[in-house]
KOLLORO-312516 format. One line per 8 residues: number of its first residue (from 1); their letters; for each residue x, y, z of C-alpha. Coordinates in pm, whole numbers, plus 32768, in hexadecimal, padded with zeros to 4 digits. Example, Ala and Ser with C-alpha at 12.3 -4.5 7.8 and 13.67 -1.06 7.14 Angstrom:
! KOLLORO-312516
1 = as = 84CE/7E3E/830C  8557/7F96/82CA $
END
This chain:
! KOLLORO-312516
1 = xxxxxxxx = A96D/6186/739F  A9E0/62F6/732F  A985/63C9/744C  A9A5/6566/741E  A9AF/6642/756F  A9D3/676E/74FA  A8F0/6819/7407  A8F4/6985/734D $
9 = xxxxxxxx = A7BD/69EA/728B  A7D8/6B1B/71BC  A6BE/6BDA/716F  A64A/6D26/70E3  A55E/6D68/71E4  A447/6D53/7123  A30F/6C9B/7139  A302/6BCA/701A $
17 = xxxxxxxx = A422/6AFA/7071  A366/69CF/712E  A394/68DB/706C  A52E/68EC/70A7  A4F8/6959/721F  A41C/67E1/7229  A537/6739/71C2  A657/67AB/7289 $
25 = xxxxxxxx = A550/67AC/73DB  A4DD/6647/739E  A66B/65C7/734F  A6B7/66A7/74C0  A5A9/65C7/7553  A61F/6487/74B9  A774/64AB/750D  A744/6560/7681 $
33 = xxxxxxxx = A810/666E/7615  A842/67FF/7626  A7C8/68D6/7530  A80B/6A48/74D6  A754/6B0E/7405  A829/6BE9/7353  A748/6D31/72CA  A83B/6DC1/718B $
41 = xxxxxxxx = A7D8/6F37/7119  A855/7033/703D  A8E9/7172/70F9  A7DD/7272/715A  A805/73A1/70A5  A8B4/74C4/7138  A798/75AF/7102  A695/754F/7204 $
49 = xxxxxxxx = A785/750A/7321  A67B/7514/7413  A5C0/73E7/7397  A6EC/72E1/7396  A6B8/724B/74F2  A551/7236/74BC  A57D/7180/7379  A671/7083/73E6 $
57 = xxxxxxxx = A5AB/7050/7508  A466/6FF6/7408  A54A/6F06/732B  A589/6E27/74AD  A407/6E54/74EF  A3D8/6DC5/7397  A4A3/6CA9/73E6  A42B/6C55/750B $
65 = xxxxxxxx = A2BF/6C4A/749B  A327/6B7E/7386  A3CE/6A96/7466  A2C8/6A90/753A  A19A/6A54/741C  A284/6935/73D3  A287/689B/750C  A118/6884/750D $
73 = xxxxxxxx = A10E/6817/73A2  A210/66DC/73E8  A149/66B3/7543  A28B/66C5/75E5  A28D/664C/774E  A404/660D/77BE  A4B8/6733/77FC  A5B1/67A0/76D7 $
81 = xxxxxxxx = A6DF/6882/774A  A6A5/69BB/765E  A768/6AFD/765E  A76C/6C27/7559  A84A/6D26/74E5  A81D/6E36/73E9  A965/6E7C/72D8  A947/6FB1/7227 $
89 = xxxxxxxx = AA48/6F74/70E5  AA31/6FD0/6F86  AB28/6E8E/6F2C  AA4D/6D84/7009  AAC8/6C7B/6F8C  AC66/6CEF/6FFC  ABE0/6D1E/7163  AAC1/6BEE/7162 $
97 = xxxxxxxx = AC0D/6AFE/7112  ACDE/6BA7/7262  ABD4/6BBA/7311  ABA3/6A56/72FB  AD2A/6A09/72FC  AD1D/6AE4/745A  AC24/6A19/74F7  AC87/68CA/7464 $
105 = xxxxxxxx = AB1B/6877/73F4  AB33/6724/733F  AA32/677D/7244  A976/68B5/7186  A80F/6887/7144  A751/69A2/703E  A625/69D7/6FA6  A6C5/69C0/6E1F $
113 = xxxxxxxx = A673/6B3C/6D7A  A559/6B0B/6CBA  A558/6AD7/6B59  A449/6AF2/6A19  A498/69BE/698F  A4A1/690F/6AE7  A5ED/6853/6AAB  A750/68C8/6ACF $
121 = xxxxxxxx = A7F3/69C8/6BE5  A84E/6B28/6BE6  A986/6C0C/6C1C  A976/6BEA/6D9B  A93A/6A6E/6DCF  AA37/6A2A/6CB8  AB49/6B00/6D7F  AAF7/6A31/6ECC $
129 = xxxxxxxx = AAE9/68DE/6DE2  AC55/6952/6D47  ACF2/69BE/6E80  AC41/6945/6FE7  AD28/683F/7089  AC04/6789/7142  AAF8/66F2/7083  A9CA/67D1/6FDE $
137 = xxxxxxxx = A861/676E/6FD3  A7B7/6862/6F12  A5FE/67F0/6F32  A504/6828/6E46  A3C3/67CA/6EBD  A34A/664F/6F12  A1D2/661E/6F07  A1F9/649B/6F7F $
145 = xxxxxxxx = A19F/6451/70AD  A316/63EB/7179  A2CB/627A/7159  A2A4/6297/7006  A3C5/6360/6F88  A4B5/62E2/6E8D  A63E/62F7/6EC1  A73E/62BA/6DA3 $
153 = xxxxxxxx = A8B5/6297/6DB9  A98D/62C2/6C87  AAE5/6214/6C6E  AC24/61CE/6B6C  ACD1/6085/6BEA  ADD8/60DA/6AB3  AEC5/61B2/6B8B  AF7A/60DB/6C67 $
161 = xxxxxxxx = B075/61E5/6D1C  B006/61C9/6E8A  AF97/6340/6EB6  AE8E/62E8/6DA9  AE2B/6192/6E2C  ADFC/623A/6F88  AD23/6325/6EE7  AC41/622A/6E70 $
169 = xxxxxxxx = AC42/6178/6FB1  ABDA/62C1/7066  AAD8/62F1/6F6B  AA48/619A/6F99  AA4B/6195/712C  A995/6309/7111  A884/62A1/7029  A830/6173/70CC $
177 = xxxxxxxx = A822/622F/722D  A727/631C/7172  A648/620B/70E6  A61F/6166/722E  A5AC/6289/72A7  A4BC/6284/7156  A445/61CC/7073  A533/60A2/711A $
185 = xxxxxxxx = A56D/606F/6F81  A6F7/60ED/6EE2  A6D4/6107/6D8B  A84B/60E0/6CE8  A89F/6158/6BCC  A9D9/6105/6AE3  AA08/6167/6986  AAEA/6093/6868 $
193 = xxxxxxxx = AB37/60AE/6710  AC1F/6009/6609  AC95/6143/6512  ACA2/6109/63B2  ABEC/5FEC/63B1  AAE3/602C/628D  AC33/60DA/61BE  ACF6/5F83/61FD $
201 = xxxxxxxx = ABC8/5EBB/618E  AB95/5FD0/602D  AD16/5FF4/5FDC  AD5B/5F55/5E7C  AEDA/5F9D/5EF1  AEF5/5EBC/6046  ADF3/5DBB/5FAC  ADE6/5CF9/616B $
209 = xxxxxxxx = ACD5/5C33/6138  AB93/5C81/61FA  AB75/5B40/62C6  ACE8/5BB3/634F  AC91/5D25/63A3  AB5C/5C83/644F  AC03/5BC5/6540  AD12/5CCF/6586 $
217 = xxxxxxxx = ABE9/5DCD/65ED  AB19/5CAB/668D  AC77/5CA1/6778  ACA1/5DDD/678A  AB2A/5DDB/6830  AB4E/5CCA/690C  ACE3/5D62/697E  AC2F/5EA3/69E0 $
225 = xxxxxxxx = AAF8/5DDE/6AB8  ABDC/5D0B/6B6F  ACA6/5E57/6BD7  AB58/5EF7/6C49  AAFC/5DC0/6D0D  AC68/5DB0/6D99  AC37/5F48/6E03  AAF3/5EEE/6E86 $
233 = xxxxxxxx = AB6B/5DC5/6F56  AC9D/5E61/6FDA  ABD2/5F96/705A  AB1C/5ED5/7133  A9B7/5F57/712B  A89C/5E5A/7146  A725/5E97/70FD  A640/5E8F/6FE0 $
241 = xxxxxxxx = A763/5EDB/6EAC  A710/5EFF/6D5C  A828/5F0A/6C62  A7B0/5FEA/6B1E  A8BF/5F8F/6A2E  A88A/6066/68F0  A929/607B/67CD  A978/61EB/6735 $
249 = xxxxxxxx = AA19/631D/67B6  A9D0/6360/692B  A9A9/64E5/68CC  A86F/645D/680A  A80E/633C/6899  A7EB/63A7/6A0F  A720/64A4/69EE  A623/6408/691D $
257 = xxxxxxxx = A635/62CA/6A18  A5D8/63C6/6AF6  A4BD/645B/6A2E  A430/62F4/69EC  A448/6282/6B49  A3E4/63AE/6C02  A506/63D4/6CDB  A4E4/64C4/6DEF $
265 = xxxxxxxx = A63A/64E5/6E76  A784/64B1/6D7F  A8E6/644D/6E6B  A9F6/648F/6D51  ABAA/64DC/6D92  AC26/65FB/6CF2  AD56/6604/6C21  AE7E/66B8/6CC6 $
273 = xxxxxxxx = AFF1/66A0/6CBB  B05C/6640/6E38  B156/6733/6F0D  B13A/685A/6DED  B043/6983/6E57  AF04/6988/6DC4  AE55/68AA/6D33  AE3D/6835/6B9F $
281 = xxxxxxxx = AD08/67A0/6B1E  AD26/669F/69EF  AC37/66FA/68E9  AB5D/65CD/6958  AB27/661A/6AB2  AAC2/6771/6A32  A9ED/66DB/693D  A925/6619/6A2B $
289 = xxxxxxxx = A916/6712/6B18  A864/67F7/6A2C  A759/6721/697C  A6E8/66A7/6AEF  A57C/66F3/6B71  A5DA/6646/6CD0  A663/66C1/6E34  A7DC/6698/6E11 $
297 = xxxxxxxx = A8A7/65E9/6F41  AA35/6636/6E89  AB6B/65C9/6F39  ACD4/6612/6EFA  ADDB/650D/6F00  AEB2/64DE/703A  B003/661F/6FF6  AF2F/66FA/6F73 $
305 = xxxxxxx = AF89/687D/6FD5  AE9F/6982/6F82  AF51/6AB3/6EE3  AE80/6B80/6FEA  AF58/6C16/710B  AEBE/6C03/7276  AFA5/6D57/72DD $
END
């Protein structure tokens, strides 16, 4: 089972943020582990000098009364290890990412910026998706009660270099640690396709009959299951496993799987080239990422170095 120790929870100090502060307080409490609360602001203008300490001071008063409305709302009664600590930055995200590095948290939890249409991120939790090191959960909120939240991994069994295969064995372990702690239900998804197909089946040029193009997609389909069973298997994780494998292009497909089913919590890699600074999304991961209504869990592949500097 995936265990985290050592959790950061960014916030803006406000109080309409509860629905992220839930989260990362009931994952502290699963997995017995310390949690900071790290308070981001904007730098106090200049002209009122005399009212900076008293507004920093209301932005940790903030906090703590959220944290503490919290408590009482997840009827917390074991102790969770909390700490918090105001940064006053106008590039958050730069000093979120060394803070973290600093203090070797192994994961970033945030309330995702809101947004009108309710799906997608914004500038800040795209910076900390491109360049955080340590995985990202960026929350929306999750009216289910915990027992009845829905967890979703999404996979590619097609790359076989072993940074990529790790990846998806990391992604696998994590999201099945989260749905025991759930649901107890993983929801994995794959996606497949066979290009061309309906232009091999109309070209008057090629003329392959359709009976042949049938089987060769029909293996194709079967090739790309028995690799996603084979991931599966060689990850380890046991449990209540169901294997979602859907034909079309994942950029589509996930997140109307997760529309249909109601997923409440989307485990995904990111694309990044390993042991070059920063990191490069592939236009599907960005695709996904940005048509999803869902709390995010996002990790990187094992080499990844984030083009932020902790000097």
């Amino acid at each position: 089972m995936h265990h985290f120790q050592n959790l950061l929870y960014v916030s803006h100090g406000t109080n309409e943020e509860t629905a992220g502060l839930k989260q990362a307080l009931s994952l502290a409490r699963n997995n017995n582990a310390a949690l900071e609360v790290l308070v981001i602001a904007p730098e106090f203008p200049q002209d009122f000098p005399d009212h900076k300490k008293k507004f920093e001071e209301s932005l940790i008063a903030q906090a703590q009364s959220s944290i503490d409305s919290t408590r009482d709302a997840l009827k917390l009664e074991e102790p969770v290890n909390i700490s918090i600590q105001l940064l006053v930055n106008q590039k958050p995200a730069i000093k979120i990412i060394q803070h973290a590095i600093q203090q070797d948290y192994d994961l970033i939890i945030k309330e995702a910026e809101p947004q009108d249409n309710k799906s997608g991120f914004k500038a800040l939790d795209m910076e900390l998706l491109r360049k955080s090191p340590m995985p990202l959960w960026l929350c929306r909120p999750i009216k289910h009660h915990r027992q009845d939240i829905q967890v979703a991994v999404a996979i590619d069994p097609i790359n076989d270099e072993p940074v990529s295969v790790s990846l998806s064995e990391d992604l696998l372990e994590l999201s099945r640690s989260l749905s025991d702690s759930c649901s107890g239900e993983l929801q994995i998804i794959s996606c497949w396709d066979y290009p061309l197909e309906t232009e091999l089946k109309n070209n008057v040029f090629i003329k392959i009959p359709d009976d042949q193009i049938v089987q060769k997609v029909e293996k194709a389909r079967q090739n790309h299951l028995l690799q996603v069973e084979r991931l599966v298997e060689k990850s380890g994780i046991t449990g209540t496993n169901s294997i979602h494998h859907i034909r079309g292009k994942a950029d589509l497909k996930i997140p109307e799987f997760v529309n249909k089913q109601r997923i409440d919590i989307l485990v995904m890699g990111t694309v990044a080239r390993t042991g070059i600074p920063g990191l490069i999304f592939g236009n599907t991961a960005e695709n996904i990422i940005q048509n999803l209504p869902c709390s995010l869990l996002a990790l990187k592949p094992k080499g990844f170095v984030s083009p932020v500097s902790t000097k």
